[in-house]
C-alpha positions in Angstrom: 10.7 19.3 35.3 7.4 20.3 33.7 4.5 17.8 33.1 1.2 17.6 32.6 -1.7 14.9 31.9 -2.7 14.1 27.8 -5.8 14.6 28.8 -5.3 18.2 29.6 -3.4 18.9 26.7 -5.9 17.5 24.6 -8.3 19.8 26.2 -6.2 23.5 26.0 -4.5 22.5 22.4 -5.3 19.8 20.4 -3.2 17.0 19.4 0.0 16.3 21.5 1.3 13.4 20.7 4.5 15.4 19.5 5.1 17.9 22.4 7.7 17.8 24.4 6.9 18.1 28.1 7.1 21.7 29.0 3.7 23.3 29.0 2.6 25.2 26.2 -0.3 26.5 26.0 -1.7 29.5 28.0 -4.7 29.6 30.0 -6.9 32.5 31.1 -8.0 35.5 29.7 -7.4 36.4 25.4 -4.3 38.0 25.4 -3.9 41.1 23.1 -1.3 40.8 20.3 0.5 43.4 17.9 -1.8 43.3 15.6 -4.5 44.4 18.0 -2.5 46.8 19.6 0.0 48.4 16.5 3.6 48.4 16.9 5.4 48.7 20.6 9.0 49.3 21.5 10.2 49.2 24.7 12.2 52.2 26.3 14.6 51.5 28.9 17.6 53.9 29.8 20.1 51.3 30.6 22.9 52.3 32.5 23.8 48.5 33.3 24.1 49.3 36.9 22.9 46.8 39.8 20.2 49.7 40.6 18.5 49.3 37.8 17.1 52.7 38.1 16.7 54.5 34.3 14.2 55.3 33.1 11.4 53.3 31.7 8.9 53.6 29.3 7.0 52.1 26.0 6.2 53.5 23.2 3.4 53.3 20.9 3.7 53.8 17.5 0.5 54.1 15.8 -1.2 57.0 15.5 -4.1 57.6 17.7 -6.3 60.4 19.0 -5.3 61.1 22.8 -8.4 59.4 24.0 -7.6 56.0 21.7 -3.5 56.3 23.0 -4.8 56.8 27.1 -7.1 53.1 25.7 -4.1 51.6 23.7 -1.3 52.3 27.0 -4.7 50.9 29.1 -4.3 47.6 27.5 -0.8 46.9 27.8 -2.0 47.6 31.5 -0.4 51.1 31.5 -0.5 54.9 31.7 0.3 57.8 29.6 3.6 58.5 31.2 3.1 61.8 33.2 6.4 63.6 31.5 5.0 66.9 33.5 5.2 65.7 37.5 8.2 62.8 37.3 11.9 64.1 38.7 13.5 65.9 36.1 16.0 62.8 35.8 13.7 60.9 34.2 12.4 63.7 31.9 15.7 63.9 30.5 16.7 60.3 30.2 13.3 60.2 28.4 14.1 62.6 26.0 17.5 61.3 25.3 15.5 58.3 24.3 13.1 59.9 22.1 16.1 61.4 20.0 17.6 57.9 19.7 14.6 57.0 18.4 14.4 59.5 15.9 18.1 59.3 14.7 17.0 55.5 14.4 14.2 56.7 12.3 11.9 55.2 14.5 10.0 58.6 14.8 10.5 61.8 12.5 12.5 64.9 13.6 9.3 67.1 14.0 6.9 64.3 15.5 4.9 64.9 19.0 3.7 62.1 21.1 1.5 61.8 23.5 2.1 62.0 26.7 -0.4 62.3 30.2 -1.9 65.8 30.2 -4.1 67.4 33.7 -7.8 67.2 33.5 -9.4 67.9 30.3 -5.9 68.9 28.8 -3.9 67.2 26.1 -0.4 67.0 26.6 2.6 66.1 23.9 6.2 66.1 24.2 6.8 68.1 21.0 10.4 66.6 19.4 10.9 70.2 17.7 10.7 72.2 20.8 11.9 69.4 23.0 9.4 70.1 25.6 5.6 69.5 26.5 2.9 71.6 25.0 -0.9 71.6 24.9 -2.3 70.2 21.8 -6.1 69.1 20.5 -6.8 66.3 21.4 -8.0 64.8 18.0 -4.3 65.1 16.8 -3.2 61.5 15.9 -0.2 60.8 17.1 2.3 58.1 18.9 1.6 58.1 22.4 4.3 57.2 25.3 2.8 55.2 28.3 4.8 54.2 31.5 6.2 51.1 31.8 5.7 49.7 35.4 7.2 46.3 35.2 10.0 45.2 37.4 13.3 44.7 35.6 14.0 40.7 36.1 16.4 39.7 38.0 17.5 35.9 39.1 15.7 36.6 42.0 13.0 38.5 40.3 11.7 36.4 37.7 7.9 38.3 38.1 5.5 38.0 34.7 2.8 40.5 35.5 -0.3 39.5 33.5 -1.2 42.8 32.0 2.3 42.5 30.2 1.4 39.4 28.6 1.4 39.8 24.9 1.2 37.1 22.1 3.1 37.2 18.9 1.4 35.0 16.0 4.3 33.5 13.0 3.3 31.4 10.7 0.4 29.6 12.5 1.9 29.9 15.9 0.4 32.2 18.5 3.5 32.6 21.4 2.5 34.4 24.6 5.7 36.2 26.2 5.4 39.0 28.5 7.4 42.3 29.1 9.8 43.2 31.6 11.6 46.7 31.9 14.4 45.9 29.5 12.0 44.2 26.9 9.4 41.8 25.2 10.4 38.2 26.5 9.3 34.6 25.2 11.1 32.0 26.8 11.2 28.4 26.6 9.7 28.5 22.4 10.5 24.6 21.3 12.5 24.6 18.0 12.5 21.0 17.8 10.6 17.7 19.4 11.9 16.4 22.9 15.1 14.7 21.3 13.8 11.3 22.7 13.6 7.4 21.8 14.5 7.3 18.3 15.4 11.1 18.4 18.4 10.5 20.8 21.2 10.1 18.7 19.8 11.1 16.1 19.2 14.5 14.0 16.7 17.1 15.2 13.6 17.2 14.0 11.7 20.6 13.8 8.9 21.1 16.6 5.7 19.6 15.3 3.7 20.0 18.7 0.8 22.4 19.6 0.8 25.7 18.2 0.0 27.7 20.7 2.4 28.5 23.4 3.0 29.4 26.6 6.7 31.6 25.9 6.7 32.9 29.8 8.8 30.2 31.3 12.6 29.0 30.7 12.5 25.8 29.7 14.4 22.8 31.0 18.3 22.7 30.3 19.9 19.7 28.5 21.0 16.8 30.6 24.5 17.8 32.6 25.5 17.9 36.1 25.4 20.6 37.8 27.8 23.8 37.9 28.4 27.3 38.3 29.0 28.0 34.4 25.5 25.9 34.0 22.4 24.6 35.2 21.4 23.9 38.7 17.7 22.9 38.3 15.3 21.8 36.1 17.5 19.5 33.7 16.1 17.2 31.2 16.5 15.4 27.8 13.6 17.4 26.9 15.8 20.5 26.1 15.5 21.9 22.7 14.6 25.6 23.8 15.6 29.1 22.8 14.6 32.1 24.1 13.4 35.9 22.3 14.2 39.1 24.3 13.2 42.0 21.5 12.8 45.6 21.9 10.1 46.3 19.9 7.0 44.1 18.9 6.0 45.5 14.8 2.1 45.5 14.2 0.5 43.9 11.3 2.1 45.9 8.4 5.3 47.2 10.1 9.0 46.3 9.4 10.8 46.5 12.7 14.2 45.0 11.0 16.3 45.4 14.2 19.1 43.3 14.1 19.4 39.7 15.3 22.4 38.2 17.4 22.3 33.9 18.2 24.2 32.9 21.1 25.2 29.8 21.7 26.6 29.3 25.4 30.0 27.5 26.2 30.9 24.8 28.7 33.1 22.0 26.8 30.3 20.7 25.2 29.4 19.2 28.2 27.1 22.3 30.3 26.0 24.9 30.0 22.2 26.4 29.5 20.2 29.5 27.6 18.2 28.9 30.9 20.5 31.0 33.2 20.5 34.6 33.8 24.1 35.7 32.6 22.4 35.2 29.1 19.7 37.5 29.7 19.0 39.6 26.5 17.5 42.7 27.7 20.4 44.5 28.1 21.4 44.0 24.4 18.0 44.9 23.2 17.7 48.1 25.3 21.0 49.5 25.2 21.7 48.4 22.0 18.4 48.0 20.2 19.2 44.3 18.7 16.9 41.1 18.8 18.8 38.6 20.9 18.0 34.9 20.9 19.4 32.3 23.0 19.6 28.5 22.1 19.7 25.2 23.9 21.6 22.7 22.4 22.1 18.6 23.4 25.6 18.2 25.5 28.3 15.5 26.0 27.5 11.9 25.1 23.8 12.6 24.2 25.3 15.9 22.1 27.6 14.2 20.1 28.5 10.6 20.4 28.4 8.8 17.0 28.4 4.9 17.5 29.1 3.8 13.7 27.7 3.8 10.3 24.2 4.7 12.4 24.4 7.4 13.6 25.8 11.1 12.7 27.1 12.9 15.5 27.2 16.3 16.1 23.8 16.4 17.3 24.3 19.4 19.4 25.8 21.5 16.7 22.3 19.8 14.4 20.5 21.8 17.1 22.1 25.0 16.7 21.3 24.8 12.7 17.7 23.6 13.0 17.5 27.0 15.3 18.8 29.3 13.2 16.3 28.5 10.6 13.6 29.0 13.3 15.1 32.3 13.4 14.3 32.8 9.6 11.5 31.3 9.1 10.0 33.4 12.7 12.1 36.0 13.8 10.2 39.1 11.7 7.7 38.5 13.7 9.2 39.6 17.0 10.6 42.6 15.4 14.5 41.0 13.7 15.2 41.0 10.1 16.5 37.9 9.3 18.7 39.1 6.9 20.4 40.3 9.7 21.2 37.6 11.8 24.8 37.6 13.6 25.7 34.2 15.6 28.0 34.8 18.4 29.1 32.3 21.7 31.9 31.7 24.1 34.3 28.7 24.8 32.2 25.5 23.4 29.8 28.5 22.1 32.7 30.2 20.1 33.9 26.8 19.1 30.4 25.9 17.8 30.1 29.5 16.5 33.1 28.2 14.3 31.3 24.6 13.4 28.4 26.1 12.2 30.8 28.8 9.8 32.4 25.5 8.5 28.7 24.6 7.5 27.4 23.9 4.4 24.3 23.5 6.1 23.8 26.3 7.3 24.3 28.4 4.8 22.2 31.2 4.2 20.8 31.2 7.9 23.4 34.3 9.1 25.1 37.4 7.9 27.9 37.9 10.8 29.7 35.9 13.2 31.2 36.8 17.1 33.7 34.1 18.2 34.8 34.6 21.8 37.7 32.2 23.5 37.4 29.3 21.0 40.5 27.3 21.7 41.0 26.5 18.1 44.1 24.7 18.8 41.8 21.8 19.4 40.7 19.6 15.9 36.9 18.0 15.5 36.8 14.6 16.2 36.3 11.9 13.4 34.3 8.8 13.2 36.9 6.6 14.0 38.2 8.3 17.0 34.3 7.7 18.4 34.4 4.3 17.6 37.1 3.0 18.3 38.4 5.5 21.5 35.4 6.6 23.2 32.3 4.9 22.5 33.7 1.5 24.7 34.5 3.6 27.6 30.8 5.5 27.3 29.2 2.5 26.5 30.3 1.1 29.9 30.0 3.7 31.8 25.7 3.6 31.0 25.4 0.3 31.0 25.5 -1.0 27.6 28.9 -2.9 27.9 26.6 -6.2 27.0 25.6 -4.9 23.6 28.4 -3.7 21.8 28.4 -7.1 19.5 26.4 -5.1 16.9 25.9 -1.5 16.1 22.0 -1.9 16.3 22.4 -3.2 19.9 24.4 -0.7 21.0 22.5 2.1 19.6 19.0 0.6 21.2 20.5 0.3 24.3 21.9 3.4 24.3 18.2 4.7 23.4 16.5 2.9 26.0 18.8 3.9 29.2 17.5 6.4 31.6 18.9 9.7 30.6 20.7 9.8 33.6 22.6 7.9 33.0 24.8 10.1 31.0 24.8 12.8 33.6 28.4 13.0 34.0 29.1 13.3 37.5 28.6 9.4 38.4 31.8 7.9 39.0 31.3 5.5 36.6 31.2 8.5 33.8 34.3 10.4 35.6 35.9 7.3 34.6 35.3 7.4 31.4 36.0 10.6 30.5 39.8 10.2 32.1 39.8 6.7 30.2 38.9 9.1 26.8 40.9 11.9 27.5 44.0 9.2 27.7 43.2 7.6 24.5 42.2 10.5 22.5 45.0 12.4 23.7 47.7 9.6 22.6 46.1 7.8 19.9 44.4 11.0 18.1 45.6 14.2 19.1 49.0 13.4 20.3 48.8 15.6 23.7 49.0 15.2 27.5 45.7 13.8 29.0 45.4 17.6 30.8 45.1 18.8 27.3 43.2 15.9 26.0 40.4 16.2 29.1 39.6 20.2 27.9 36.7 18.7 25.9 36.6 15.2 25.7 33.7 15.0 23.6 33.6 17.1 20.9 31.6 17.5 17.4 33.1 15.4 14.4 33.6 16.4 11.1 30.7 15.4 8.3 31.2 11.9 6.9 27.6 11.5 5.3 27.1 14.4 3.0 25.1 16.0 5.4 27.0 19.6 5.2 27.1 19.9 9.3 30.9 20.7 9.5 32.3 19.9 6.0 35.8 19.8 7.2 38.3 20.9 9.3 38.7 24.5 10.5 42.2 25.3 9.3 41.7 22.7 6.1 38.6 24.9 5.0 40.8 28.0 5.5 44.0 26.4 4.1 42.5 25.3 1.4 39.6 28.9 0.6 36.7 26.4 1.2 34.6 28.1 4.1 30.9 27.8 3.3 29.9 30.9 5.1 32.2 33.7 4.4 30.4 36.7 6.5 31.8 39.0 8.7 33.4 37.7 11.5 35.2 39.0 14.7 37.2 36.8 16.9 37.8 37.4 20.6 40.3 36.0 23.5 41.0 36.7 26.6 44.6 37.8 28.0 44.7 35.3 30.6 42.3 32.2 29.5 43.9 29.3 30.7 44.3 30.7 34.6 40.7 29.2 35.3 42.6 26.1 34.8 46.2 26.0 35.7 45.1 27.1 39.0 41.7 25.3 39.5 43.9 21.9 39.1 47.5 22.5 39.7 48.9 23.2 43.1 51.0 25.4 44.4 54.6 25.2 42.8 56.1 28.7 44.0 58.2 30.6 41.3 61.5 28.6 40.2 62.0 27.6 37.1 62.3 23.7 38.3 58.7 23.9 39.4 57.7 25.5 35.6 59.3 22.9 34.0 57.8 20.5 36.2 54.4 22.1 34.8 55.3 22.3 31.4 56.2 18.5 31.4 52.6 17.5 32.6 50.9 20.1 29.9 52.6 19.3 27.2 53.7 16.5 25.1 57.8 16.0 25.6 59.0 17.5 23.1 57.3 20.4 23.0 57.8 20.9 27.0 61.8 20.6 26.0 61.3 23.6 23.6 59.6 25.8 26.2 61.7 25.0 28.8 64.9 25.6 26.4 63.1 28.6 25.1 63.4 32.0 27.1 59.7 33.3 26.0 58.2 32.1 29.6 60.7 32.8 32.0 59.7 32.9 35.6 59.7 35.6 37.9 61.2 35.0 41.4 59.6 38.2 43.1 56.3 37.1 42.1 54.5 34.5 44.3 52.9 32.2 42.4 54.6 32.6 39.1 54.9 28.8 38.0 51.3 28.9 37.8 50.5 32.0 36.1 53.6 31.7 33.6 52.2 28.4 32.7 48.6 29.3 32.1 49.9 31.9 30.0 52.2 29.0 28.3 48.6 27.4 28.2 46.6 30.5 26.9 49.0 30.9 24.0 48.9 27.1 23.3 45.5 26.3 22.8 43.6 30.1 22.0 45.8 33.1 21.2 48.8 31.5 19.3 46.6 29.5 17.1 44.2 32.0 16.8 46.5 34.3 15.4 48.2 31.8 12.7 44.7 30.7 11.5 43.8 34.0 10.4 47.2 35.5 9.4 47.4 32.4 6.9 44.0 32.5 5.6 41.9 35.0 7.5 42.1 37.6 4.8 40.9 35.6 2.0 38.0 33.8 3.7 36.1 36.7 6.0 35.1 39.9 4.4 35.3 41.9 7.1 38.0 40.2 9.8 39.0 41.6 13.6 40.5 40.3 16.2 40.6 41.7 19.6 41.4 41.0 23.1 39.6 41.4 26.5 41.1 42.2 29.9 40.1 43.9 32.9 37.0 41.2 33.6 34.8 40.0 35.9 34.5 36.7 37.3 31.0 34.8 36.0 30.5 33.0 39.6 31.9 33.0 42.3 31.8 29.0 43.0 34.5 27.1 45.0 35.5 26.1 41.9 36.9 29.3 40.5 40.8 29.9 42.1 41.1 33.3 43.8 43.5 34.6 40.6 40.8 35.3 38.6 39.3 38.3 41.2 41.2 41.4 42.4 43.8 40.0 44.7 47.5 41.0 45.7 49.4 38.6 43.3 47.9 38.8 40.0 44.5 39.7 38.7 44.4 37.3 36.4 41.4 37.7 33.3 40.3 34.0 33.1 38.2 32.2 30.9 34.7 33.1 31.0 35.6 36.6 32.8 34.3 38.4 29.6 30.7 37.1 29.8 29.1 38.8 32.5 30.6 42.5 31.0 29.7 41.7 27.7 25.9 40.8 28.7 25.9 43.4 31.1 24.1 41.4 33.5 25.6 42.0 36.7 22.4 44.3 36.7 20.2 41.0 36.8 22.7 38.1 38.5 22.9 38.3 42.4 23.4 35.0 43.3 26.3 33.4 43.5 28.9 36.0 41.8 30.7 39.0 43.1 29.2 42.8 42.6 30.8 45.3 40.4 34.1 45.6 41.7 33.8 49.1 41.4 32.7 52.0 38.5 35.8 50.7 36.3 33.8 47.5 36.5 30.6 49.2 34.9 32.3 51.6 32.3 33.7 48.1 31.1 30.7 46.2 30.9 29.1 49.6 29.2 32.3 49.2 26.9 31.9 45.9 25.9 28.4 45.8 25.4 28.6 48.5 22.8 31.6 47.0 20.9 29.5 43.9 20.8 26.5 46.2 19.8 27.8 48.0 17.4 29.1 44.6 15.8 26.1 43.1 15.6 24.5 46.3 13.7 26.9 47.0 11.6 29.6 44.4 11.7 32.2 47.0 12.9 32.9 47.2 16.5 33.5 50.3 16.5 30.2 52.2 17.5 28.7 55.1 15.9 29.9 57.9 17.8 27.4 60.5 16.8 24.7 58.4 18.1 26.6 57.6 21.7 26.5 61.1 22.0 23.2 61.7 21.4 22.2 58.9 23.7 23.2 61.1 26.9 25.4 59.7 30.0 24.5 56.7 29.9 26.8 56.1 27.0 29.3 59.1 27.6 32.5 56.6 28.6 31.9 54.7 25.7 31.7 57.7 23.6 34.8 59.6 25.4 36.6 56.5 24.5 35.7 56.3 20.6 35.2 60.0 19.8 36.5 62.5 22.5 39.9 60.3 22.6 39.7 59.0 18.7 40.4 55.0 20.3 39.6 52.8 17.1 39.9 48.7 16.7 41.1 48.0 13.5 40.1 45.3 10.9 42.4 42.2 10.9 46.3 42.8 9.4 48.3 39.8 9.5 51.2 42.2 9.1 50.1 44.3 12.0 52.3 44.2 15.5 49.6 45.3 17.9 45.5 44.5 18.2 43.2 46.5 20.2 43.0 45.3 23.9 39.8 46.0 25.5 40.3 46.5 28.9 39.2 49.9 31.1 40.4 52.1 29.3 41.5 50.0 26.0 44.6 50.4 24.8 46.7 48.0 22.2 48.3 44.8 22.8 51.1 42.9 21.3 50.0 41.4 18.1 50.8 37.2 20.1 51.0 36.0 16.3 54.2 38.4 16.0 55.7 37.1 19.5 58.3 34.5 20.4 56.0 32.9 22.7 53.6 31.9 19.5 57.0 31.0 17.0 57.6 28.0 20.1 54.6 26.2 19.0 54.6 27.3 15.5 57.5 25.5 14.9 56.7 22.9 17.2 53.2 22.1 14.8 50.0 23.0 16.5 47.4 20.1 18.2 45.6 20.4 14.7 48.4 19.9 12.5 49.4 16.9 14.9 46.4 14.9 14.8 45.6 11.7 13.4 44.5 8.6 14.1 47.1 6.4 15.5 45.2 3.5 17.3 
């Protein structure tokens, strides 16, 4: 937690009546900003291995005489890089830099730049005769000045002060810092510390101080604590998001890089921006995109609605009310906000979805990225609150006394300590098995396994207010999506493993022990059909195989079955652009007691669970030490170099499928990405609801049965998915 005395903050900033709690303005010496210093650009030749050893570098792109480049690389408390006297290595990963930047048009074709000469000599690195030459040294060119920052790490979180910089946007000065991978301002409040008469209630855009301190995550929403989420440093004062941008543009420069908006997962009930799996740097060196992360309110405080009071949804409010920070700010840090992809995983690809069913939100993005959304799932209503979940909540904090009106209920909800809604308290566990059990017979018409998934969810827009204007596949059915942009949908091939054998025993590998399973996942009749069916059959030889034959009954349930008949049904006429993909060959995001052995190498199965996409796609099993496994080995990092250039490439060009003349250009770091999509022609193709196979993304990809073609999807076709099924029945 971060506090500090009014007084103080009426000394450093002015009025602060409306902060939130985290401190934000910065003390000591003037920082310099980009319009003081002309545009910057990181340069960092990212591998994505744990070393962390390419080279580093920043550029700066005015034009200077060398005297004025050796004063401009000074204050950003660097050198002119000494091209001349480093290990060859770096010389050439430099230079495959410098021609990125000049097929990005960053630079021309024929443009030197200075680098550090000997003595009274002026050196440049001429991009004509791609090496260094002696030049006057009134020339004025762009210079190139070491970058001596450490690359950060969860154990290596260092802001050195000379990398400070501040970015000013509309009346805000920010002060971030740089790391190796790029410019970083962390902890930027969107909105006002979402309490009193802001719990429960809309966000309401950040009206606080205007300058601010951007070098320190801020605090994550209220949850307990887990390996998929926060550990530390969790409060109702939450509304965050986080800038990690390769290049800084001056006072009269277009950077126009493009933007990608994650929202994390966790059921709607963890999860944080504040973690280092998120960690943008790798997106914004290796793949020269703008990456913000975003906070949003969780569980009961996220998305209860009480009545005619309240709206619900809060959480998803959050994620809208940040995206137009992003356009009303995000030029300044070097994205074009016309440019602006949201993408997120589990809850995050689910709420990736809410905000595409937005009216609201329209306008505020151009592309979309949903990973392992288990669309089978439907939004919530007002009436399922009401009359299934807010008693048992309302209990479980306290306020079972005030439910005779909706105005006593909602101010006591207001006035309990927030923790009171961390949900690790027995009296919450209760709660939550007491709402799984309603919602799941009296709304969705599932098993309480099912049911207890998410057990808070967002609800569809009652009010007008355009924040989720109806249901998914009713929007599709029915060619009203309010944002029709690009969009790319991913699962994984074994997503329900995390769960089948996190919470089911061992039942060995008859078929007695999988209908045994089937029967607690499913509801009756549908357990009847699978069991009848021959599209999960058990394999004696394989220990285990109750368990993973029903998480695969599970992953084709709730993600890839529905998944598929969503968009062969109505994909085509609601996305422009449409693909769908799947990942295998992952790596587990922690390695927490929590997480079953299946989803690591092992000798039974090596399962791909939920989640084990994240860490590859981020790339950040350079930066997370703690409490996960290394690369398993250099299959592991040709993956993570795979995915985050599929996911690179979408977010520039929404197509997945990178540019191959400029993976080539860009040297080894990028030569198994680029033996994969030009050497060996590999290609994922745009959606076809006619198509039998999809593009698997595993080490090396290959294709995968299309699961909307397969018998194991036509089980719960027929049988009507959860969505179909619901409706209110209390």
């Amino acid at each position: 937690m971060h506090f500090r005395s009014l007084a103080g903050a009426l000394l450093l900033c002015g009025p602060a009546f409306a902060a939130p709690a985290k401190d934000r303005c910065p003390a000591g010496p003037s920082v310099p900003t980009p319009d003081s210093l002309g545009t910057l650009q990181t340069l960092k030749y990212n591998y994505l291995k744990a070393e962390n050893n390419g080279t580093a570098a920043v550029l700066v792109h005015d034009r200077l005489s060398n005297s004025k480049a050796q004063g401009r690389c000074a204050a950003v408390g660097e050198k002119l890089y000494p091209f001349q006297t480093v290990p060859d290595a770096n010389r050439t990963e430099l230079v495959y830099q410098l021609d990125y930047l000049v097929y990005a048009k960053d630079l021309r074709p024929d443009d030197d730049v200075w680098v550090a000469g000997a003595g009274d000599d002026c050196l440049v690195y001429s991009g004509s005769q791609k090496q260094a030459i002696y030049a006057s040294c009134d020339l004025e060119l762009p210079a190139i000045c070491t970058a001596r920052v450490p690359p950060t790490t969860d154990v290596d979180r260092t802001v050195v002060a000379s990398s400070k910089i501040s970015v000013r946007s509309n009346d805000y000065t920010l002060t971030g810092y740089r790391d190796a991978r790029s410019f970083r301002f962390l902890g930027v409040p969107f909105a006002d510390s979402p309490v009193g008469e802001l719990r429960l209630a809309p966000p309401r855009a950040y009206s606080g101080p205007k300058t601010i301190d951007a070098t320190k995550l801020g605090d994550s929403c209220i949850q307990s604590a887990s390996g998929f989420g926060a550990s530390q440093d969790i409060s109702e004062d939450c509304l965050y998001l986080n800038v990690f941008t390769p290049v800084l543009p001056g006072h009269a420069h277009q950077a126009n890089r493009p933007v990608a908006v994650y929202f994390f997962g966790g059921a709607f009930t963890s999860g944080t921006a504040s973690i280092i799996d998120y960690d943008g740097g790798n997106f914004a060196s290796r793949n020269d995109v703008v990456v913000v992360t975003v906070n949003y309110r969780l569980g009961a405080l996220g998305f209860l609605a009480t009545g005619n009071l309240t709206t619900g949804s809060y959480g998803i409010r959050d994620q809208i009310l940040a995206l137009e920070w992003v356009q009303q700010h995000i030029a300044a840090f070097g994205g074009d906000p016309t440019r602006v992809n949201i993408f997120g995983q589990s809850a995050g690809g689910q709420s990736v979805i809410a905000v595409l069913s937005s009216s609201a939100a329209r306008g505020l993005f151009s592309g979309a990225l949903v990973q392992s959304a288990p669309v089978d799932l439907p939004w919530y209503t007002r009436e399922v609150y009401s009359e299934l979940v807010v008693p048992h909540v309302a209990e479980a904090v306290g306020c079972a006394n005030a439910t005779s009106t909706e105005n006593s209920l909602l101010s006591c909800l207001r006035s309990v300590p927030a923790t009171n809604f961390v949900d690790n308290s027995t009296a919450f566990q209760t709660a939550m098995s007491a709402v799984a059990r309603d919602v799941g017979s009296d709304y969705l018409h599932v098993s309480q396994l099912l049911a207890s998934i998410e057990p808070l969810m967002p609800m569809v827009d009652d009010s007008g207010s355009g924040v989720i204007d109806d249901q998914f596949h009713t929007l599709l059915a029915t060619n009203r999506l309010p944002n029709r942009v690009p969009t790319m949908f991913t699962t994984v091939t074994d997503e329900a493993a995390l769960y089948i054998s996190q919470f089911i025993p061992d039942l060995g590998s008859s078929q007695s022990g999988l209908n045994t399973l089937l029967g607690i996942a499913f509801p009756s009749q549908l357990a009847q059909s699978l069991i009848n069916t021959t599209a999960f059959p058990t394999d004696p030889a394989q220990n285990d195989s109750v368990r993973i034959i029903g998480a695969q009954a599970l992953t084709h349930s709730e993600w890839t079955c529905p998944q598929a008949y969503l968009l062969r049904n109505a994909g085509s006429a609601s996305f422009p652009t449409l693909y769908e993909v799947e990942i295998t060959d992952g790596h587990t995001q922690t390695n927490s007691s929590s997480i079953p052995d299946i989803c690591s190498p092992n000798p039974t199965y090596n399962a791909t669970c939920h989640a084990n996409d994240v860490l590859p796609a981020w790339g950040t099993l350079n930066s997370k030490t703690l409490n996960v496994d290394p690369y398993y080995n250099t299959n592991d990092i040709l993956h993570s170099q795979l995915l985050n250039d599929v996911f690179g490439a979408f977010f520039r060009s929404h197509n997945p499928n990178p540019d191959t003349n400029m993976l080539r250009l860009r040297g080894p770091a990028y030569a198994s990405t680029y033996q994969i999509f030009g050497e060996n022609g590999y290609e994922i193709n745009q959606h076809d609801p006619v198509e039998q196979t999809l593009a698997l993304l595993g080490m090396p990809p290959s294709m995968a049965q299309n699961p909307g073609m397969s018998e194991k999807c036509l089980v719960f076709e027929d049988y009507g998915f959860t969505f179909e099924n619901a409706r209110f029945s209390a």
